[in-house]
C-alpha positions in Angstrom: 0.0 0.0 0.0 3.1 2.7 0.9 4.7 1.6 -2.0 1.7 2.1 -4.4 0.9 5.6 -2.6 4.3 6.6 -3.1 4.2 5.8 -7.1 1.0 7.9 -7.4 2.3 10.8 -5.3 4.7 11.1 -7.3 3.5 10.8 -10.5 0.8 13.8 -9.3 3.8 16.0 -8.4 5.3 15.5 -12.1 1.5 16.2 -13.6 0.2 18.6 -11.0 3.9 21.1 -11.1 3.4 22.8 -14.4 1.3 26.2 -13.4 4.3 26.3 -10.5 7.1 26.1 -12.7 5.1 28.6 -14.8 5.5 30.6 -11.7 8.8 30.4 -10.6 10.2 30.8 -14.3 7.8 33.8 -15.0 9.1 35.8 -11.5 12.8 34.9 -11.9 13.1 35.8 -15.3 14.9 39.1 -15.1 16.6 37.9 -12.2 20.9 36.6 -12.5 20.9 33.4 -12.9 22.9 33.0 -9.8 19.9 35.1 -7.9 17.2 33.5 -10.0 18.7 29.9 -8.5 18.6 31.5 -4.5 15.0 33.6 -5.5 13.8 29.8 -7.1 15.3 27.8 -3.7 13.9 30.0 -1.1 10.4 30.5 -3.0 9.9 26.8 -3.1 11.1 26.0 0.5 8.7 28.8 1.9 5.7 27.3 -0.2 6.6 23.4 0.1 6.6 24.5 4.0 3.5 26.4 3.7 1.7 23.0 1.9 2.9 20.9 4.6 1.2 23.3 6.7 -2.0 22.7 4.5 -1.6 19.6 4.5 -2.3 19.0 8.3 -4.9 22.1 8.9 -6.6 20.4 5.2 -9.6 18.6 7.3 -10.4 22.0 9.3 -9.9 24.4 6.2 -12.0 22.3 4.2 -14.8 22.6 7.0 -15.3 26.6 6.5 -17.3 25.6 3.1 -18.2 29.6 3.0 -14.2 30.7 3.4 -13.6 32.0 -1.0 -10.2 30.6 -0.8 -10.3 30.0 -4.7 -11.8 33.4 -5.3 -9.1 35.1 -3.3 -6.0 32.5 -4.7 -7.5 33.0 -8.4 -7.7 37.1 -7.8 -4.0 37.3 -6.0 -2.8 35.0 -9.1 -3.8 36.4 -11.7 -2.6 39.8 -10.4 1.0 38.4 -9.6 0.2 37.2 -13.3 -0.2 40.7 -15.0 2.9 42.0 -12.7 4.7 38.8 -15.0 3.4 39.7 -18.3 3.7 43.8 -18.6 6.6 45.4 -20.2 8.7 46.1 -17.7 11.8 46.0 -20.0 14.3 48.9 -18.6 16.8 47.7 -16.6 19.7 49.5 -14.9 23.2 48.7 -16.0 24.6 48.0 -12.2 22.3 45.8 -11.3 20.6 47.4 -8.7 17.1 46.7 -10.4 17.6 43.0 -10.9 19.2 42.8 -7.3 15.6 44.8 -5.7 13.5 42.3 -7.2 15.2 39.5 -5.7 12.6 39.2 -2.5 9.7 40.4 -4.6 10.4 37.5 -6.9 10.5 35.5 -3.9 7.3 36.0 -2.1 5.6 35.9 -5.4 6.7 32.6 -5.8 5.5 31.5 -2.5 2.1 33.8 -2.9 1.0 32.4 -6.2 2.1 28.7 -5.4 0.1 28.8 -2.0 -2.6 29.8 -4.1 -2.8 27.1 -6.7 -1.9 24.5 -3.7 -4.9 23.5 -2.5 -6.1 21.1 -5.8 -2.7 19.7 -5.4 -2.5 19.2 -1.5 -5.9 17.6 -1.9 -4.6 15.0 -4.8 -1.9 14.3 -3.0 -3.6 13.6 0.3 -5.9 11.3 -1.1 -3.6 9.3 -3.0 -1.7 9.3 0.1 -4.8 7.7 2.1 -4.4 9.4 5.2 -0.6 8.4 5.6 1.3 11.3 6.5 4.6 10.3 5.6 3.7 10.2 2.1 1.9 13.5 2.2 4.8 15.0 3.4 7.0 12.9 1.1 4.8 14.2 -1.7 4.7 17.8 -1.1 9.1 17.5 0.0 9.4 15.4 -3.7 8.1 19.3 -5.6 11.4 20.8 -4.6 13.4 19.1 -6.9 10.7 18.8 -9.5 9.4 22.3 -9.3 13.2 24.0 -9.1 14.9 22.2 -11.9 11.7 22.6 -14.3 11.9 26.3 -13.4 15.1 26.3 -14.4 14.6 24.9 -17.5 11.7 26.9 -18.6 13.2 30.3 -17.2 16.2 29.8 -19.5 13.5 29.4 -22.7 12.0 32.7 -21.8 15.5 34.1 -21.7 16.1 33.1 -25.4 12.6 33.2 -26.4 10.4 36.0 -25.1 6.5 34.6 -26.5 7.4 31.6 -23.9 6.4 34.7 -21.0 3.2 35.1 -22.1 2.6 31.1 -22.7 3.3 30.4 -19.2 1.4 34.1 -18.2 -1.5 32.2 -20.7 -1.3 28.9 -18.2 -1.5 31.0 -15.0 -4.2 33.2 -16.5 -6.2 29.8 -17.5 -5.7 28.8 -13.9 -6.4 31.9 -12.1 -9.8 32.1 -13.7 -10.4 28.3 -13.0 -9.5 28.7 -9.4 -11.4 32.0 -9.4 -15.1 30.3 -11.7 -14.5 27.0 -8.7 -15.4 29.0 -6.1 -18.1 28.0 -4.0 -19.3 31.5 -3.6 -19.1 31.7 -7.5 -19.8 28.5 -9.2 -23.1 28.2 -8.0 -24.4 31.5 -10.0 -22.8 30.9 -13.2 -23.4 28.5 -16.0 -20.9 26.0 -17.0 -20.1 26.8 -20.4 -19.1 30.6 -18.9 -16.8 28.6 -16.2 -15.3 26.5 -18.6 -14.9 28.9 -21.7 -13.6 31.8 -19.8 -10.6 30.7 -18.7 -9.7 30.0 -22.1 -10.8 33.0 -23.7 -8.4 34.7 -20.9 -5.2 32.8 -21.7 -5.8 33.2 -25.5 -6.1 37.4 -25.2 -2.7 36.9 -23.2 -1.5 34.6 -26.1 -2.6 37.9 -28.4 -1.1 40.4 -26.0 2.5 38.7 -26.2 2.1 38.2 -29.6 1.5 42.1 -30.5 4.2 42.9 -28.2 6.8 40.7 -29.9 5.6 41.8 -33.6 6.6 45.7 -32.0 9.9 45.1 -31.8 
């Protein structure tokens, strides 16, 4: 049984990581890569921590049905989203202006991953069923995951700038997701607006990256 939960947990950290390493490349893009490395360690730590966290408050947060946790998350990430995305190309030549965004990059990583967390805390909990060991080995196993794919990504968006606004186009999908799944919202609207909506949103951001890149 351990072993099996283990194979599943992590196979949902490998499926369930792609809107965070959207995240982490998105807010350490403009960053050195030796700060984008610290900015990408310290993000995840703080939020891995924060799940963990989750993970044992889950049964009582789930309990306060009327508490808009999705409404809030998809509000704060689609803002930390549009921070991402907007031409903020100017740049000092010492370095000062990479080296202040160095903790904003950080605590936007660990903002807008807390935000997105709860889907993948609950996934992994129940494929952990109720072991804590695993949830915790689950939620420990996104560090490597998470950090390297950030990595990765980041250094695409370095060489290829319309690979910012296809990872600000997965974020804005999600934000709206999170946002439509609320319980104080999903009640009141019809399906096909919940569904096509977030799509709609990550295809104008598709557009806006695309008119930006045909300026230049």
């Amino acid at each position: 049984m351990l072993i099996s939960g283990a194979v599943q947990v992590t196979l949902l950290d490998i499926v369930l990581s792609g809107d965070n390493i959207g995240v982490i490349a998105l807010a350490t893009k403009d960053l050195p890569r030796n700060l984008a490395r610290r900015a990408s360690m310290l993000g995840v730590a703080g939020a891995v921590l924060l799940r963990i966290l989750f993970a044992c408050l889950l049964t009582y947060i789930l309990m306060i049905s009327w508490l808009p946790i999705k409404l809030v998350g998809g509000i704060l990430l689609f803002k930390i989203t549009w921070d991402f995305i907007k031409d903020n190309s100017s740049e000092d030549e010492n370095g000062v202006r990479a080296a202040s965004k160095f903790w904003p990059a950080v605590s936007s990583i660990i903002i807008a991953d807390i935000t997105m967390s709860l889907d993948n805390v609950l996934a992994i909990a129940g494929a952990a069923h109720g072991h804590v060991s695993l949830i915790i080995f689950g939620l420990i196993l996104n560090i490597p995951i998470i950090f390297f794919g950030s990595q990765f990504v980041a250094n695409l968006m370095r060489k290829y700038p319309i690979v910012i606004f296809i990872g600000g186009a997965v974020l804005a999908h999600t934000a709206f997701k999170m946002f439509f799944e609320d319980n104080l919202i999903k009640p009141y609207l019809p399906e096909i607006i919940t569904t096509v909506v977030p799509y709609i949103m990550a295809f104008i951001v598709i557009i806006y990256g695309t008119s930006k890149q045909l300026k230049k």
